[in-house]
MMTF fields as JSON, N, C-alpha, C and O atoms, coordinates in Angstrom:
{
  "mmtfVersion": "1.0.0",
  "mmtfProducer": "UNKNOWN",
  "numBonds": 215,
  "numAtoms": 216,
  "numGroups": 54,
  "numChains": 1,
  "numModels": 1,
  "chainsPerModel": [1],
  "groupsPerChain": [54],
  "chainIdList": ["A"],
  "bondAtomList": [4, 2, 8, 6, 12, 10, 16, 14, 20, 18, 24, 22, 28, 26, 32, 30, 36, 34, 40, 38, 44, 42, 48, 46, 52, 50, 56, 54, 60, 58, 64, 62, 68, 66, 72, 70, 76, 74, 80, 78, 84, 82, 88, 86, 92, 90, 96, 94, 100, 98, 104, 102, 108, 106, 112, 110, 116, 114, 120, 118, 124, 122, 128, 126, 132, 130, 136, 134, 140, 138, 144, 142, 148, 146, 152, 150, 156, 154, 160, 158, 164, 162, 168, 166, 172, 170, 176, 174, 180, 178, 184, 182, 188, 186, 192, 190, 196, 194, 200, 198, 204, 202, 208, 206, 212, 210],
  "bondOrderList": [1, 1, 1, 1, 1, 1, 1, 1, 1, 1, 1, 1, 1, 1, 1, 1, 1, 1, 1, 1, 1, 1, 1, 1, 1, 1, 1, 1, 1, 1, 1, 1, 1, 1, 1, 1, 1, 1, 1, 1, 1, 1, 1, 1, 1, 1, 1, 1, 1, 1, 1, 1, 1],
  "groupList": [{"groupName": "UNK", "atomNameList": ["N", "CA", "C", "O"], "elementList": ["N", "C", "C", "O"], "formalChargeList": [0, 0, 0, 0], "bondAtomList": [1, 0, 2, 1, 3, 2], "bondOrderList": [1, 1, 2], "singleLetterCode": "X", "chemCompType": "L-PEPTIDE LINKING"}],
  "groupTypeList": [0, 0, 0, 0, 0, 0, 0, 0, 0, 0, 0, 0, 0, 0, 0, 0, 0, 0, 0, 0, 0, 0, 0, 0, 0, 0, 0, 0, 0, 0, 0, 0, 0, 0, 0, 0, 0, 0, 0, 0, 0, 0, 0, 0, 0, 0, 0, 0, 0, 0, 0, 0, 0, 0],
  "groupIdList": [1, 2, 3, 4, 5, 6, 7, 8, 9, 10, 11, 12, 13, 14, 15, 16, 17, 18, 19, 20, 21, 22, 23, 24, 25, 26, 27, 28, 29, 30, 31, 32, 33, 34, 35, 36, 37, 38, 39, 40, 41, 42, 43, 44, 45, 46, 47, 48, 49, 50, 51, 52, 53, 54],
  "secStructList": [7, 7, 7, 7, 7, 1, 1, 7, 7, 2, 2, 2, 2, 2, 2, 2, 2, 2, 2, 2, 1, 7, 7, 7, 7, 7, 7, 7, 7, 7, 1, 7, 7, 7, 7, 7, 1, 1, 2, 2, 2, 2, 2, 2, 2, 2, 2, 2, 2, 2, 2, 6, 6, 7],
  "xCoordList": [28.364, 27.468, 27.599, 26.826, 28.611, 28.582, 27.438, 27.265, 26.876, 26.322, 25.695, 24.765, 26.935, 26.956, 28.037, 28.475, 28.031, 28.593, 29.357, 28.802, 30.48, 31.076, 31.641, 31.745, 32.082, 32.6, 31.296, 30.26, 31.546, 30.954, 31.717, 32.68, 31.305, 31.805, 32.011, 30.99, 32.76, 33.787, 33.163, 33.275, 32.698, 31.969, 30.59, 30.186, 29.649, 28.888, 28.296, 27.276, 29.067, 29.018, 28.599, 27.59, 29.946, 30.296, 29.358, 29.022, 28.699, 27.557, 26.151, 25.428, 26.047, 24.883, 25.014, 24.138, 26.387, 26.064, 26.329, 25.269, 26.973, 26.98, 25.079, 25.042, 24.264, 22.853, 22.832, 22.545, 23.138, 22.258, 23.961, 23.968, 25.033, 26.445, 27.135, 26.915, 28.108, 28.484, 29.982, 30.6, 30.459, 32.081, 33.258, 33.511, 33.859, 35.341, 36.162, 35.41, 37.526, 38.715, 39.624, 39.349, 40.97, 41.784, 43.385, 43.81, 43.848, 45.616, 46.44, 47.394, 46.796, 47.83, 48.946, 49.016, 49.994, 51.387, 52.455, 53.529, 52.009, 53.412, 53.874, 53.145, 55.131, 55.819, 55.509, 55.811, 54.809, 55.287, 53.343, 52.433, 52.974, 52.135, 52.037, 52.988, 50.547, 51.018, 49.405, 48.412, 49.404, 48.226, 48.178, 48.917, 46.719, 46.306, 45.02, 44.009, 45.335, 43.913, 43.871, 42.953, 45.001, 44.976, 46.223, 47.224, 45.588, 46.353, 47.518, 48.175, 47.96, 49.949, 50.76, 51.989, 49.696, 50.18, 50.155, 51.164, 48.821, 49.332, 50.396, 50.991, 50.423, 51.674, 52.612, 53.374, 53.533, 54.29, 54.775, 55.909, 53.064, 53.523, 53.432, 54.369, 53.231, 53.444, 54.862, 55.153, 55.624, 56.495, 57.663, 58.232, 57.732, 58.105, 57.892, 58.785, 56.741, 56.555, 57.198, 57.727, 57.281, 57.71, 59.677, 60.376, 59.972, 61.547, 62.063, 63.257, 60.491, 61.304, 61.339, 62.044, 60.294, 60.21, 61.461, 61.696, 62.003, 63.532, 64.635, 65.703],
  "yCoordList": [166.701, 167.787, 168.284, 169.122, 167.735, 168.193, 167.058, 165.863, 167.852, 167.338, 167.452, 167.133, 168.077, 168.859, 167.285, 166.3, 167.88, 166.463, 166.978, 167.883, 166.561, 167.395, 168.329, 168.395, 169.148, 170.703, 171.458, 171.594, 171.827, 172.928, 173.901, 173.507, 175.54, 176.467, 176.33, 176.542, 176.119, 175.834, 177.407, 177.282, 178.525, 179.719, 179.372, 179.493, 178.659, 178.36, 177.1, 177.073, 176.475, 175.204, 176.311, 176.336, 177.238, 177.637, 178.557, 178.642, 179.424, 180.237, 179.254, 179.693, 177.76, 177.595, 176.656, 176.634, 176.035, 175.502, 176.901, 177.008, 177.985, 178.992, 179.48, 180.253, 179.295, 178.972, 178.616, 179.292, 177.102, 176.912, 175.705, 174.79, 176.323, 175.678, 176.575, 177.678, 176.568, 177.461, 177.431, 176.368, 178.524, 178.363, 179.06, 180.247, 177.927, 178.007, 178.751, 179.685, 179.27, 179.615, 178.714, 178.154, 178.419, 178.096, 178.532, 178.349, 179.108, 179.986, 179.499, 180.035, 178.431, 177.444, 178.237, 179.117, 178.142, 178.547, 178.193, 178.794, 176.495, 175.992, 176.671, 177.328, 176.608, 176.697, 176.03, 176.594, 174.632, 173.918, 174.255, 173.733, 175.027, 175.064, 174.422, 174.446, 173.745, 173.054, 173.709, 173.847, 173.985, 173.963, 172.74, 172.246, 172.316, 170.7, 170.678, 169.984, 171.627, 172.036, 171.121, 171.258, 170.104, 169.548, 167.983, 167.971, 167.05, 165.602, 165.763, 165.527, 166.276, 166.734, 167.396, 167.337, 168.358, 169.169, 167.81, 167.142, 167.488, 166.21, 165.384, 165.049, 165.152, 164.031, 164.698, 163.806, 165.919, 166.463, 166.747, 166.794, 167.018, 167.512, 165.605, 165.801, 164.899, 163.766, 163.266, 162.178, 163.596, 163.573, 164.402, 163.779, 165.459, 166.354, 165.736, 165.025, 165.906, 165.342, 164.374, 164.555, 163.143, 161.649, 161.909, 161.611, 162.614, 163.181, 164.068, 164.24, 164.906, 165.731, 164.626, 164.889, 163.12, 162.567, 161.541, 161.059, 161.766, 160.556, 161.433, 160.923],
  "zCoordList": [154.166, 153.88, 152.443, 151.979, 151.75, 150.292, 149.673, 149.911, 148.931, 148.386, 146.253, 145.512, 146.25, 144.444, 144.133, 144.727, 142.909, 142.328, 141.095, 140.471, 140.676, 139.396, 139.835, 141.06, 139.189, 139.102, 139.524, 138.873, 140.537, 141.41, 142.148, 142.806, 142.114, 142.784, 144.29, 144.945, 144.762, 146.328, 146.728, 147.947, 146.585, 147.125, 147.717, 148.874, 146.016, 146.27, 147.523, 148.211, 147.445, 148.837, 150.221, 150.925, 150.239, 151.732, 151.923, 153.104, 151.048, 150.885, 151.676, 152.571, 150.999, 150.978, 152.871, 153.737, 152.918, 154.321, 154.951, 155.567, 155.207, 155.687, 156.061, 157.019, 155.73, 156.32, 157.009, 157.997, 157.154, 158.534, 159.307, 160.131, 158.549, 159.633, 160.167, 159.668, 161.22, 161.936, 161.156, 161.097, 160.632, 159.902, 160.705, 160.905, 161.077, 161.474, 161.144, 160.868, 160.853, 160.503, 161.028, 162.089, 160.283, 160.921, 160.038, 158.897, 161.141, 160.597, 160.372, 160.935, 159.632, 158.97, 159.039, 158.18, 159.976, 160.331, 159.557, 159.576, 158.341, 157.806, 156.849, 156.105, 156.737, 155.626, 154.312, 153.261, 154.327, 153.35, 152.566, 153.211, 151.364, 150.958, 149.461, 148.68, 149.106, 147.588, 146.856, 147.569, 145.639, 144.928, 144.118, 143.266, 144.834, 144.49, 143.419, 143.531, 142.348, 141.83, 140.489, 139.681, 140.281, 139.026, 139.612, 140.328, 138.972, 139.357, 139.503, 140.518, 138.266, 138.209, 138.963, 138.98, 139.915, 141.213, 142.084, 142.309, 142.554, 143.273, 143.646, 144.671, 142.293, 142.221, 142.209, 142.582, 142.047, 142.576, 143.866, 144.342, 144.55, 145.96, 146.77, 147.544, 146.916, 147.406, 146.725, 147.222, 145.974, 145.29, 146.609, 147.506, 146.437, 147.643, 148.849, 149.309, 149.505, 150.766, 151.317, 152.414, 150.657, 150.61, 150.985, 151.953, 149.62, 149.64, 150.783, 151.025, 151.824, 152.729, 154.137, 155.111, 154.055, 154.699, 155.781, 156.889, 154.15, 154.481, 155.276, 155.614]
}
């Protein structure tokens, strides 16, 4: 249902399927949270993950 391309406002999406989609919640209980807003976070947190795996 996405359908923007590039850098687009993540408000604007939920605004526009918020028309005509029905929106969920859901209460994420974990502990383990990462901000994935740039490659280098990424690769950090799979970095982590992998290390809490063993």
């Amino acid at each position: 249902m996405i359908e923007e391309d590039g850098k687009f406002s993540i408000i604007d999406l939920y605004l526009r399927l918020a028309k005509t989609e029905k929106m969920l919640a859901y209460k994420d209980q974990s502990d383990l949270w990462f901000d994935l807003g740039k490659p280098e976070q990424l690769q950090k947190a799979e970095i982590l993950i992998k290390n809490n795996e063993q």
